[in-house]
C-alpha positions in Angstrom: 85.1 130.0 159.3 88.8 131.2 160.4 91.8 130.7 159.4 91.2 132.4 155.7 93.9 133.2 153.4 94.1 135.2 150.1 95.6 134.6 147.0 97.6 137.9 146.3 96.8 137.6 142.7 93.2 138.9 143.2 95.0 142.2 143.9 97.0 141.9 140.8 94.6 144.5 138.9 95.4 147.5 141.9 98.5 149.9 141.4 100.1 149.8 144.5 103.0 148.2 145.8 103.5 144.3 147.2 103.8 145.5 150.6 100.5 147.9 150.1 98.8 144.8 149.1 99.4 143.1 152.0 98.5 146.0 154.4 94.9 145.8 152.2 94.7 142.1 152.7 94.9 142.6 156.7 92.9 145.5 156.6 90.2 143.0 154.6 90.3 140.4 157.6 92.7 137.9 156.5 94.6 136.0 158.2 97.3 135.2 155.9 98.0 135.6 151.9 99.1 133.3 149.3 101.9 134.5 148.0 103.4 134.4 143.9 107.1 134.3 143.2 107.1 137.9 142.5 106.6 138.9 146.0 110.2 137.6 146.5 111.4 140.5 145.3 110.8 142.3 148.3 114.0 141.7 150.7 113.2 139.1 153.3 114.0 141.4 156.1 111.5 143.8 155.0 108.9 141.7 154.1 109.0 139.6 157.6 108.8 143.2 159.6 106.0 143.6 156.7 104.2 140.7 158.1 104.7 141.2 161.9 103.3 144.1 161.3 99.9 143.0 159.8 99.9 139.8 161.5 99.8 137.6 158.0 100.8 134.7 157.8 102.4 132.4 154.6 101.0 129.6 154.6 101.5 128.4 150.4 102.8 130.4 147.5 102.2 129.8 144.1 105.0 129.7 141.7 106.1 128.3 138.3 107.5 125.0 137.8 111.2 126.7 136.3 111.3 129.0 139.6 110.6 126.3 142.4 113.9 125.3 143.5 115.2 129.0 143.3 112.9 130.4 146.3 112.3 127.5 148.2 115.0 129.3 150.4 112.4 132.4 151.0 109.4 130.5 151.5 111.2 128.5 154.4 112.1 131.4 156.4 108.6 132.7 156.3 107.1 129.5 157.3 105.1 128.2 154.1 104.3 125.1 154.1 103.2 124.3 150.5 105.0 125.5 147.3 102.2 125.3 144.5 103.1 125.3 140.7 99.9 127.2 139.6 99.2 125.6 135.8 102.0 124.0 133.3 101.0 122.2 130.2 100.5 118.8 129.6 98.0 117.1 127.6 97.4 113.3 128.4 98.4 110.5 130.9 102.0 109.9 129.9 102.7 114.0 129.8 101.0 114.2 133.2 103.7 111.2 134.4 106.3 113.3 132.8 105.3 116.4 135.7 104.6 114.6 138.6 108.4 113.3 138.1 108.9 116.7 138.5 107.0 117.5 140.9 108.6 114.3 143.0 111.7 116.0 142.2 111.4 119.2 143.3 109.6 117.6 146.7 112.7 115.9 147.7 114.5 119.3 147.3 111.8 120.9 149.4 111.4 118.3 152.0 114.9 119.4 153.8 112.8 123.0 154.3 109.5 121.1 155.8 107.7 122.2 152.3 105.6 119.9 150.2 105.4 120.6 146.3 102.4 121.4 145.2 99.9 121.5 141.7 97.1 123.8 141.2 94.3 122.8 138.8 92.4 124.7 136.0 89.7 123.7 133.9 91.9 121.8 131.5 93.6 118.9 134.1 89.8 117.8 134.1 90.3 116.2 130.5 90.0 112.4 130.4 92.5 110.4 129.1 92.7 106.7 129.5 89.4 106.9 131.4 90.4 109.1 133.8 91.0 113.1 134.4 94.9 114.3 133.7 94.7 115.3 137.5 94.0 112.0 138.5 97.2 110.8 136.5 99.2 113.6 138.2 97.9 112.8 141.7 98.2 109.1 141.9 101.8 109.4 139.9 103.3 111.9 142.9 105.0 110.5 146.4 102.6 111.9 149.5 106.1 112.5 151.2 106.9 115.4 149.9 103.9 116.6 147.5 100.3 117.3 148.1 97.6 119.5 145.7 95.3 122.1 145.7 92.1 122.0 144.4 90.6 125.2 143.1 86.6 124.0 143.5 85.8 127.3 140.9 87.4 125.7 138.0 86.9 122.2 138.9 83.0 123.1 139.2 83.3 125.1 135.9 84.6 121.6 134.5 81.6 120.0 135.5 83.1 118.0 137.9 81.8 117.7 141.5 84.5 119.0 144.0 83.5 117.3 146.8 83.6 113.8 144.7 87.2 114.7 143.6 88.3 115.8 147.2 87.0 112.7 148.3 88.8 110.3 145.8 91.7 111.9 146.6 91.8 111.4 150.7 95.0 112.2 152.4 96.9 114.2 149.5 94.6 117.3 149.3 96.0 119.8 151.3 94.3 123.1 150.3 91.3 124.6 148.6 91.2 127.6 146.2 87.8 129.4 147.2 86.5 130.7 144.3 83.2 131.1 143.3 81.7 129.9 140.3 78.1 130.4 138.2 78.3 128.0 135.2 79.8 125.4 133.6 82.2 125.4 130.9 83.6 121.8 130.3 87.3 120.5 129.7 89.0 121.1 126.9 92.0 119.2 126.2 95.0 121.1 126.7 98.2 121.7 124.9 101.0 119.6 124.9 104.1 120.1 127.4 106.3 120.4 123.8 103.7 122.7 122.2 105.9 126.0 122.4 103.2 127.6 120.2 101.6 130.7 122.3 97.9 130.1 122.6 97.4 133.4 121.6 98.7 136.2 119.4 99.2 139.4 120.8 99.3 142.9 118.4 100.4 146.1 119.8 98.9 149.6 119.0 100.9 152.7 118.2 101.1 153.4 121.9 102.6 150.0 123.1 99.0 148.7 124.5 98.3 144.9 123.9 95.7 144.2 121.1 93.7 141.7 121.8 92.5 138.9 119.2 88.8 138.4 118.9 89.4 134.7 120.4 90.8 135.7 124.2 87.9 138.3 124.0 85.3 135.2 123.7 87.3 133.4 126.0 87.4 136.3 128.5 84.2 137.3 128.5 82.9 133.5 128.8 85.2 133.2 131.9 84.7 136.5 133.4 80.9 135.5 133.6 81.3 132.4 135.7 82.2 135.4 138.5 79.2 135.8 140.9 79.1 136.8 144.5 80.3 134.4 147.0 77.3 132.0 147.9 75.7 132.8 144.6 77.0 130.4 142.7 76.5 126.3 142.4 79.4 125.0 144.8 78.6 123.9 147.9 81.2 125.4 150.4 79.5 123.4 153.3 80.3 120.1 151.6 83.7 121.1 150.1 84.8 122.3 153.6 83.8 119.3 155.6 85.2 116.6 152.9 88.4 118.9 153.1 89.0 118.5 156.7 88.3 114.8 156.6 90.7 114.2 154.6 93.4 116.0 155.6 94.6 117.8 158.6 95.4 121.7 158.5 94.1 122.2 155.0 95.0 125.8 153.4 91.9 127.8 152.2 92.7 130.5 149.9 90.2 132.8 148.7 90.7 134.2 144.8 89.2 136.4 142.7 90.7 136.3 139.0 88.1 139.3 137.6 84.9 141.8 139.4 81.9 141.1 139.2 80.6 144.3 140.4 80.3 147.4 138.4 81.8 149.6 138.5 84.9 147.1 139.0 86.1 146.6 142.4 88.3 144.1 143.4 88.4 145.5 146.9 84.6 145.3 147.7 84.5 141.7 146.6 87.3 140.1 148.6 85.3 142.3 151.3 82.2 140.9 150.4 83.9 137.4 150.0 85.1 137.2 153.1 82.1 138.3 155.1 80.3 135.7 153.7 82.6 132.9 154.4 83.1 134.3 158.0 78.6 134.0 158.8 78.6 131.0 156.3 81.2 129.0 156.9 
């Protein structure tokens, strides 16, 4: 396989600077990174020279629904191709209407800068409503002209739901693939509503300013953390997700991520080293 981009997000966990980042992520093989909005702090002058340097390219970028429209500018003049809101709420068929509006929106602003808006799925856009999953709502309700989705075949599997059979239902709009490995299932829960502004969880703080965190996200954590294996290791069939990819759709983004270790001690290095090696003799 070649042609394999990062999500910079994996790094998100190392204490060095954006541009440091993306000096690791070349040094790691890849040929291009997947940025997040906060990389656009980093004047575009700099950050082009950044990437001539290291020979990266920018493919996608994920960024939240509210900051779309703002960097669109950015993303052009690098030469993304795909603007990706990485989650929002929304917790049946007629909320998931409500964002692909949105989405359709925000891809006619895009179109002008030869970007398509993009959604990228969790666990929770796998809830059924109306007999079928919110991401099916979201898909079918969204203009191929300027939008196409990502489908991140880690939480889709941890769903339960075959990736390959969603790739393939979808033909035509699914334009990248989040490679992220995955050991277990989890199931869909349904999600909370676009007008719930209640936070999902309660943070504390300690005497020293640290985050205390409620026994809940620890459970949660610690289920999701281990669905983390090695790549190859875990129960999605890469083979199968890569050729109903290309099928489908022509240039498709693949982005490798890695939300948490699974190494000990914790390195977030080693594994996108490890992932990558695998995906290059596998794949």
């Amino acid at each position: 396989m070649e042609n394999i981009n990062v999500q910079v997000y994996s790094l998100v966990s190392e204490p060095i600077s954006a541009v440091e980042k993306l000096r690791t992520i070349a040094k790691l093989g890849f040929s291009g990174a997947e940025f997040t909005a906060d990389f656009t702090q980093v004047p575009l002058d700099e950050m082009k020279k950044v990437l001539e340097e290291t020979g990266l390219k920018v493919n996608s970028a994920h960024v939240g629904l509210d900051q779309i429209e703002s960097v669109l500018p950015y993303f052009a003049e690098l030469g993304a191709k795909l603007v990706i809101c990485p989650m929002t709420n929304f917790c049946n068929k007629a909320e998931a209407l409500e964002v692909a509006e949105e989405l359709n929106r925000l891809g006619r602003i895009a179109k002008p800068y030869g970007i398509k808006i993009g959604y990228h799925n969790h666990t929770d856009e796998f809830y059924k409503d109306e007999g079928k999953y919110l991401y099916d709502w979201l898909i079918d309700a969204c203009d191929p002209e300027v939008t196409a989705f990502q489908v991140d075949c880690g939480w889709c599997s941890a769903a339960g739901v075959d990736p390959v059979e969603f790739i393939n239902s979808h033909a035509g709009r699914i334009a990248s693939i989040h490679i992220k490995e995955n050991g277990g299932v989890i199931g869909a829960k349904q999600p909370q509503s676009r007008y719930d502004t209640t936070p999902r969880f309660k943070f504390e703080k300690d005497a020293d300013g640290n985050p205390i965190f409620p026994p809940e996200f620890l459970k949660m954590k610690e289920e999701h953390d281990k669905l983390n294996v090695p790549q190859g290791a875990g129960i999605v069939d890469w083979k199968a997700v890569k050729a109903a990819a290309d099928a489908q759709y022509d240039g498709v983004i693949y982005v490798v991520e890695r939300e948490a270790s699974y190494n000990d001690p914790q390195d977030r290095v080693a594994c996108l080293a490890e992932d990558i090696a695998w995906l290059k003799a596998n794949l």
